[in-house]
N, C-alpha and C positions, 0 to 999 in steps of 0.2 A: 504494500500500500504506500501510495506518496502523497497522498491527500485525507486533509483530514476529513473524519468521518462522524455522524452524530453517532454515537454509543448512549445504550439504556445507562441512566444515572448512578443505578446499583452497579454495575457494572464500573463503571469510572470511578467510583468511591473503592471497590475490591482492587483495579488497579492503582490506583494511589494506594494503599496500603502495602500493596507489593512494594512499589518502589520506593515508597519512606523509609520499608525495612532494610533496603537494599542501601540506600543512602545512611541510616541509622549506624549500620551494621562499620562503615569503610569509619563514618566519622567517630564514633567511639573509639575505632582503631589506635586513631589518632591521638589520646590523650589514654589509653586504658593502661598503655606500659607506664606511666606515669608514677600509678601508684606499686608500680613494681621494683619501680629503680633503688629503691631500700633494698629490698630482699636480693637483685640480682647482686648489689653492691657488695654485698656480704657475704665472705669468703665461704663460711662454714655453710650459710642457707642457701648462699645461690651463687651466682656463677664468679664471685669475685671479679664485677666488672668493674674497669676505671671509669672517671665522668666520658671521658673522649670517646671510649666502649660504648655508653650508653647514650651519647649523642648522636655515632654512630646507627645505633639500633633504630632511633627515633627519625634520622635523618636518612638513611637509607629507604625507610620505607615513603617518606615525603620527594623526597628527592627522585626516585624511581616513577612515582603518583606521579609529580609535575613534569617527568619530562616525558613520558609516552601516555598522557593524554590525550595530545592533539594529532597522534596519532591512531589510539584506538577510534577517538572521535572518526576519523577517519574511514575505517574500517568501517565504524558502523555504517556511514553514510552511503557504503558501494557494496556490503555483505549483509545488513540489518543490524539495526539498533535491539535488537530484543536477543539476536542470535550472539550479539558479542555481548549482553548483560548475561546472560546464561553461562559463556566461557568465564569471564571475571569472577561472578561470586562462587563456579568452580574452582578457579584457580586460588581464591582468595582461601578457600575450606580445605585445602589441596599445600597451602603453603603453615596455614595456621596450625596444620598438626605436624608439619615440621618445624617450627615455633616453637611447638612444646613441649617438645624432647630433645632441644640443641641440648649437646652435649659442653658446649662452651661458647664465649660471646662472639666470636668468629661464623659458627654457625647459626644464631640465632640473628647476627646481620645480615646473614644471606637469605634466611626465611622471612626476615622484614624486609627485604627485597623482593624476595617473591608475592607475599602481602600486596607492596605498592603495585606490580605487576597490576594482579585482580583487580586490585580498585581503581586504576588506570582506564580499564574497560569500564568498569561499572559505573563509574560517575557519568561521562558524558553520554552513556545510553538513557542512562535516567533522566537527566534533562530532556532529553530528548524526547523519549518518550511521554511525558511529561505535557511539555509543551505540546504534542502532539494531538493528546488525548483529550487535550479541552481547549475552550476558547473565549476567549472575553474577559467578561468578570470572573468568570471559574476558574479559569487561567491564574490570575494573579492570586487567585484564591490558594489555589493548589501548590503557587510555587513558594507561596509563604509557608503551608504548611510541611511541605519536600527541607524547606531551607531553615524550617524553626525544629523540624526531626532532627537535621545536622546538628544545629546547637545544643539541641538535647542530646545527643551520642558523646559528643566533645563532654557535655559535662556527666551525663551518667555513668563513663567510665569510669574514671577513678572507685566511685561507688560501688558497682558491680564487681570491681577487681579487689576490691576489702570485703567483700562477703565471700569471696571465690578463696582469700588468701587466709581468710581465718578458719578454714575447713580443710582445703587443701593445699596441693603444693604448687609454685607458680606458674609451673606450664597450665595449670587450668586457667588462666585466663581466655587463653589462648584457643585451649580445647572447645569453648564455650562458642564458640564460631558457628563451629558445623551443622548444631541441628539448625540453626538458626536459618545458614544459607539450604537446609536442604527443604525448611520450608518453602522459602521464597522462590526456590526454583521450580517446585512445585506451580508453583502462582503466575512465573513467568511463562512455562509455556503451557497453561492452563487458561489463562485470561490475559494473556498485555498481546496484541495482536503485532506485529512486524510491522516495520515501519523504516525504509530506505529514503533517503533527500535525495527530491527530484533534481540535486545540483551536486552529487556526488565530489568530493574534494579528490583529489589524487594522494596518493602513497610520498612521504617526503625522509628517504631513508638519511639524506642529508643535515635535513635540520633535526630528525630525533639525533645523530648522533652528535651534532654540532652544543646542541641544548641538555645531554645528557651528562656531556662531559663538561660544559660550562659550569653546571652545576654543581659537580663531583668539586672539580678543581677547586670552585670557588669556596664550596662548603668544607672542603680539606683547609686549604690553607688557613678560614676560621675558626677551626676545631683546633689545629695544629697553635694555634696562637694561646688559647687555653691550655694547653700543653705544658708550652714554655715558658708559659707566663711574660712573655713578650711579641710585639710585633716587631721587629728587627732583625729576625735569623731570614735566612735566603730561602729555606723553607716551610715561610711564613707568609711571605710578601710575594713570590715569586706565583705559586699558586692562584695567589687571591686575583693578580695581576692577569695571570694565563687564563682564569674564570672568565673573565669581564673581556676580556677581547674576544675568547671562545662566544661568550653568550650577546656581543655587537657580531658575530659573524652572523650569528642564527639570525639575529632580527634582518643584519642585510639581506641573505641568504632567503626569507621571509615574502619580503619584500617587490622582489625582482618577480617571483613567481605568479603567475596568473591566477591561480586557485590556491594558495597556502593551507598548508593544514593547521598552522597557527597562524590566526592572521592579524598582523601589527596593525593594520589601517585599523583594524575597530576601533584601537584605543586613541584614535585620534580623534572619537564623535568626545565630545566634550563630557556626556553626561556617564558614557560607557567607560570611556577610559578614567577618567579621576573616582568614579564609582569603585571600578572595580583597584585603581590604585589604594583608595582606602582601607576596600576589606581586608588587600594582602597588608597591610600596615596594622591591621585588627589582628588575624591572626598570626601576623609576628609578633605583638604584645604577647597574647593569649599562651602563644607557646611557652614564650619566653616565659612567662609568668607563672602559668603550671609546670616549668621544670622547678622554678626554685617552691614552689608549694610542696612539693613531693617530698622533699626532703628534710622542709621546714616542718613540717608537720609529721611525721613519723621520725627521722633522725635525730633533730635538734629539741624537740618537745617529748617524743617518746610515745606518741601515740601507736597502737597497731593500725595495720593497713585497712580493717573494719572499720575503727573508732577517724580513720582521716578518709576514710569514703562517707562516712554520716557526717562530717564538719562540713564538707567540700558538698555535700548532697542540696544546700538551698539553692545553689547555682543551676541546676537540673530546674528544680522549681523555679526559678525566674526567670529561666530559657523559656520555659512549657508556657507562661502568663504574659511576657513581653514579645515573645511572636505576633501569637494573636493580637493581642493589644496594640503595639505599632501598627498593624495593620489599618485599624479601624483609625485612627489616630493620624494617620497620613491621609486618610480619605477626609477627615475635617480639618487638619491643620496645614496640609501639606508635608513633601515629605523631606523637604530639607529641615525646618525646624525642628522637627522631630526628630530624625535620625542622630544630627549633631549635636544635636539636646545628650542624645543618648549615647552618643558615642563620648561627648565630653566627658558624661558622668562615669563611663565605664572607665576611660584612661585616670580617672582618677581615684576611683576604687582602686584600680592596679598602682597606683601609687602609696594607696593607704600601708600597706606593707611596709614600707620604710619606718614605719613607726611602731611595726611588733619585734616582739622581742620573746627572748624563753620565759616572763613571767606573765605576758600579758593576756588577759581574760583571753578565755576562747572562742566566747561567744560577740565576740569583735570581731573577729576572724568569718564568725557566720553572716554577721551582718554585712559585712565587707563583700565576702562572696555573692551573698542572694541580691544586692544592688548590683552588682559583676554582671552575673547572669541574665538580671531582669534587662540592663542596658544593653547587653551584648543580643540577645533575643528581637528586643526592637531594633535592633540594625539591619542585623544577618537578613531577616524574611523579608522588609520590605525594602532595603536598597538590593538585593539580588534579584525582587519579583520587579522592579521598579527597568533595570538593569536590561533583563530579557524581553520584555517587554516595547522595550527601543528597536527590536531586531526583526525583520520579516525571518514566515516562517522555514525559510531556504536558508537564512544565515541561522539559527538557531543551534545545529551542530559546533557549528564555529566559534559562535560566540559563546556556547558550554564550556567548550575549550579555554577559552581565551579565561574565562571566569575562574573554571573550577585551576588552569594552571598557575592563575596568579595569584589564587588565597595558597595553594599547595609548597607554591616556591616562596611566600608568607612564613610559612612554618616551618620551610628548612631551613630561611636563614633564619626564622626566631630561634628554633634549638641550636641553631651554630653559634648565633652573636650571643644571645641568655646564656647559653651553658659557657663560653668564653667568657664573659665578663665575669660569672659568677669564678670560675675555677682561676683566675688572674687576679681576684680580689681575695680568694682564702688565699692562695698560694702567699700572696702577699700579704697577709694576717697572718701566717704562719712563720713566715720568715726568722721572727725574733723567739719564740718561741719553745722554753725547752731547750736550752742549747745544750746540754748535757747529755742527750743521747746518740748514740752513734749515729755518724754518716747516714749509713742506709737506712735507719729506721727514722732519722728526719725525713728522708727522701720518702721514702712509701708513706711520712703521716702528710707528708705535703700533698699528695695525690687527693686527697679528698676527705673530707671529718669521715666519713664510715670507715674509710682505711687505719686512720685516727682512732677513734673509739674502738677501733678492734682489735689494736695493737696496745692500748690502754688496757683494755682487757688481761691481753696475754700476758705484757709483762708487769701487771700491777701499778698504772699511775695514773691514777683519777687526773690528775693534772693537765695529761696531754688531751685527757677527752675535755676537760672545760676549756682550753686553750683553743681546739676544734669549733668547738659549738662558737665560741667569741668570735673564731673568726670566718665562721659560715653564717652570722646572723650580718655582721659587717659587710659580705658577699653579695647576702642579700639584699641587702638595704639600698648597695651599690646597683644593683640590677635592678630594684624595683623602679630606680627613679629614673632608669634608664629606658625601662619598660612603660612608663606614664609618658615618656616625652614622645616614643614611636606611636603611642594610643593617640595621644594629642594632635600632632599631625595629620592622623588621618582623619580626626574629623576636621582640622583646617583645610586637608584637601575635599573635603566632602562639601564642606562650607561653601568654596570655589566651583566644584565641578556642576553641584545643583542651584546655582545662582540663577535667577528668571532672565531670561534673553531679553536684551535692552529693545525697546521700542523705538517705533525710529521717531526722532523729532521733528512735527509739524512745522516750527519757526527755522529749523537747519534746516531741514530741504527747500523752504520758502527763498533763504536767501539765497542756498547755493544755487536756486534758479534765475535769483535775479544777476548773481555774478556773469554766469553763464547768457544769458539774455546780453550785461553789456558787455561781457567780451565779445559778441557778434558782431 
């Protein structure tokens, strides 16, 4: 089918539910290791990974997402959008139980590459589909609800992975995948009917690899800088350098092409491009901000992974009420006021952090989150539905793309720059710290406060673990306010990009007529 068709309403409500779950399932992904990285951190419970291991873990699968997107988009468009959702949330179920029996953090990065693989596919069929399956005001209906699921996935991870990790062992996060996708594939080829674009994009084996590696590069050499706890080694700068000329090739590369699989012009419509520059600026906060929650909250505080999925749980609830809500709220306020309204409040919740610490109430922390949530909810649904919207239903593929790859490479740099800053400001709070233990055992507590508190442990000195925690809350502090400033921005590019198109002026054109009259 290349056109849309009316479908019975029960019908259309059973497919959207399909693909909520289908989108739920990729976005939880995204935030679910989160609440793991305790556990993996730690030698005896889990795989003794370092922070760079576990930015790794999180950025491999983002990084993978963002850069063959706009090529599955692709695919869909010349093989069907419903036949390549089918392979995705396969391959996604396919990689998640290799997830959860890595045997060490080398292999649990390559199954959060195959992860991103799956959700590669699955994103852009689901818009598509999506978009396809209604029209109008149902339309925006549907993509508010598709894009306030996402927000809910982002936050009810964490949750679901503390109910998971206080019963069992950490690959059940992971395990937790499969029935889920064996429902929904059920669904997909039971009710979502196939659906090819009558304007099929071409295969771009060029710009996926141009954009795969730009991003590798780029996000190594920012990982690499948390590392060393400097930017000034050659393989620091050198990388970051290699990234950004790799990823000006792709957009040339892009460019030149008559049908791009990722295509730059869109971001040049004003409302489309600074739109969707925002949201990646949003979830580069986001990222950045639930990497250091993760740790703050079980590491530094002592919570279990349970009891720091129930704190972090009101953000699920203000996702689930500021969806909807934005929506109705933009249809009387309009939706710049509102969005920036709520994006301002969000970057600013993400700054509240700067001012916890290990004794402070926790139920500050909740409150902090459920305004997090509620503002990030009224963003996400209605500047995405607002977004798609702009696009006839030919470009729509494309413009999935272009969306779902710029919040995805959002998140890879939020866990590259968050988890560098963060690991470049302990390393740095550690420095003076303790100088009385050996070489190597300063060198392994510098790596990270779990490494710290674990080696506290071993060899008896409470000291090096309060020395940790001092200077993983100063880490944090650092990062939160680095993470309020990336929030900020984008809702001043929001500000910009949905500004009302100037009128034209009755008394300027009057004169410029009369200029013209007497230069005749």
């Amino acid at each position: 089918m290349t056109t849309p068709v009316a479908l019975p309403k029960t019908r259309q409500r059973m497919i959207l539910a399909v693909l909520v779950l289908s989108s739920f399932l990729i976005w939880m992904d995204n935030t679910i290791l989160g609440t793991v990285f305790e556990t993996l951190a730690d030698p005896a419970r889990g795989l003794g990974a370092t922070p760079a291991q576990l930015q790794w873990a999180t950025g491999s699968y983002t990084l993978v997402f963002a850069a063959l997107m706009f090529t599955a988009g692709a695919l869909g468009d010349r093989f069907g959008h419903r036949l390549m959702l089918g392979l995705g949330m396969a391959t996604f179920a396919g990689a998640s139980v290799w997830a959860a029996y890595s045997g060490d953090a080398g292999q649990l990065i390559a199954a959060r590459a195959g992860m991103g693989v799956g959700s590669a596919f699955i994103a852009p069929a689901t818009m598509a589909l999506l978009t396809w399956t209604f029209t109008g005001p149902a339309r925006a209906t549907a993509i508010g609800i598709s894009s306030a699921s996402a927000g809910v996935g982002i936050a009810a991870g964490p949750l679901l992975a503390g109910v998971l990790l206080d019963h069992f062992w950490w690959g059940s996060v992971f395990l937790v995948n499969v029935p889920a996708v064996a429902i929904a594939l059920v669904g997909i080829f039971t009710l979502v009917p196939e659906f090819r674009s009558p304007v099929p994009r071409p295969l771009d084996p060029a710009g996926l690899l141009l954009s795969i590696t730009g991003l590798a590069a780029l996000a190594y050499g920012l990982i690499r800088a948390g590392q060393l706890a400097s930017w000034t080694p050659v393989d620091v700068w050198a990388p970051i350098v290699a990234g950004v000329l790799l990823l000006t090739a792709f957009v040339i590369v892009e460019l030149r092409m008559r049908q791009p699989s990722f295509d730059p012009r869109l971001l040049k419509q004003r409302v489309f491009g600074g739109g969707n520059a925002a949201l990646g600026l949003l979830l580069f906060a986001m990222t950045a901000s639930g990497f250091y929650a993760a740790f703050y909250l079980q590491g530094a505080r002592g919570f279990s992974p349970l009891h720091a999925g129930l704190i972090t749980a009101p953000t699920a609830v203000g996702v689930i009420i500021g969806g909807p809500l934005g929506v109705r709220l933009v249809r009387r306020w309009g939706l710049r006021p509102v969005t920036v309204t709520a994006l301002t409040v969000a970057a600013l919740a993400m700054g509240c952090s700067a001012f916890f610490g290990l004794e402070t109430p926790i139920v500050l922390n909740i409150i902090v989150v459920a305004i997090q949530g509620f503002s990030i909810g009224m963003v996400i649904g209605s500047v995405t539905g607002a977004l798609m919207n702009t696009l006839p239903l030919e470009r729509v593929g494309a413009g999935s793309a272009v969306n779902n790859t710029v919040r995805q490479t959002g998140s890879v740099l939020g866990i590259a720059v968050g988890g560098t800053i963060m690991s470049i400001a302990y390393r740095r709070g550690m420095a003076g710290a303790v100088p009385d233990l050996p070489a190597g055992v300063q060198d392994q507590a510098r790596i990270s406060a779990e490494q710290a508190r674990h080696i506290a442990g071993v060899i008896g000195r409470p000291d090096l673990a309060h020395a940790a925690d001092d200077a993983f809350i100063h880490a944090m502090h650092v990062g939160s306010v680095w993470t309020m400033i990336i929030a900020l921005s984008g809702a001043a590019v929001l500000a910009i990009s949905l500004r009302p198109a100037r009128k034209p002026d009755p008394a300027a054109e009057s004169a410029d007529s009369e200029k013209v009259l007497l230069q005749q």
